[in-house]
C-alpha positions in Angstrom: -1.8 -18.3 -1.6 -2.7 -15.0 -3.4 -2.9 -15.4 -7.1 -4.0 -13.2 -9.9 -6.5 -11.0 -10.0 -7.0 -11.0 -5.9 -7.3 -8.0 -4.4 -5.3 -7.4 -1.3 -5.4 -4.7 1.2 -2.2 -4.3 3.0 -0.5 -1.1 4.2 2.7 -3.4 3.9 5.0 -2.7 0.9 6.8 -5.3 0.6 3.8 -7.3 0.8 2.3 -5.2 -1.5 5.5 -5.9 -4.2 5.1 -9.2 -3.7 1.1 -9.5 -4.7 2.4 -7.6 -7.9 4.3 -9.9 -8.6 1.4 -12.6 -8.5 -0.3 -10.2 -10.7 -2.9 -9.6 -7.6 -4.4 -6.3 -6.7 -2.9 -4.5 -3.7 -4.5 -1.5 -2.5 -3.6 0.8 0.9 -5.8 0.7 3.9 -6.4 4.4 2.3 -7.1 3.3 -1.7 -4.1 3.8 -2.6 -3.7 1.5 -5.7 -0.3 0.4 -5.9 1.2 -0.7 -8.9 5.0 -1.3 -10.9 5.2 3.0 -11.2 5.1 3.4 -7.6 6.2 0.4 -5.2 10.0 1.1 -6.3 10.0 4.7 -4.7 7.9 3.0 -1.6 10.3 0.2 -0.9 12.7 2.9 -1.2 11.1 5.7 0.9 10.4 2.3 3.4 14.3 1.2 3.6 15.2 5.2 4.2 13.1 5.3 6.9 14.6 2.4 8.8 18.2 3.8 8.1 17.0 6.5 9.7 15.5 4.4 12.8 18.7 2.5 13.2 20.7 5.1 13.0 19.0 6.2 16.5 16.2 9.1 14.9 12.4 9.1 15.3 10.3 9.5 12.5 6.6 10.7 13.3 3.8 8.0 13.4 0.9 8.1 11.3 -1.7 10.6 12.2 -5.4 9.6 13.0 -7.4 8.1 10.3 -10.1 10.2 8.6 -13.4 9.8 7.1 -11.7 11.8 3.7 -9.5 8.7 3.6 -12.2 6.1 4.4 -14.2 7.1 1.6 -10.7 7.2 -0.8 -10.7 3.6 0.4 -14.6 2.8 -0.5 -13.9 4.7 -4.1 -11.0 2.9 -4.6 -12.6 -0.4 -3.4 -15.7 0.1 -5.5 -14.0 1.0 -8.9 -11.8 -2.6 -8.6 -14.8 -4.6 -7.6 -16.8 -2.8 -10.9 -14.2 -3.5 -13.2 -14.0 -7.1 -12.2 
């Protein structure tokens, strides 16, 4: 149902190639923006990981969130909202 120009907020990357492709906004839960120059090395980075995870290895988890990377996130937020 997302269409173009909708911003998403997903930490998801696959989610987050397919908003792209609806030409809709997807930014991180941290403002990260992402976009066609970086979603091909996520998806990447994503599958490399679960090779890993099947394979039998651990990966560590995120780490707690910080207020650095909820202000990121309001910044990030903020600049798409004043461009629209």
């Amino acid at each position: 149902m997302v269409g173009e120009g909708d911003i998403v907020i997903t930490q998801d990357y696959g989610l987050s190639a397919m908003c792209l492709a609806k030409r809709a906004l997807p930014i991180s839960q941290n403002g990260m923006v992402y976009s066609s120059d970086n979603i091909d090395a996520l998806l990447l980075q994503r599958h490399t990981a679960k090779k890993i995870r099947m394979a039998g290895g651990r990966l560590k988890g995120n780490s707690k969130r910080t207020k650095e990377q909820d202000a990121q996130f309001e910044e990030t937020l903020r600049a798409i909202l004043a461009v629209g």
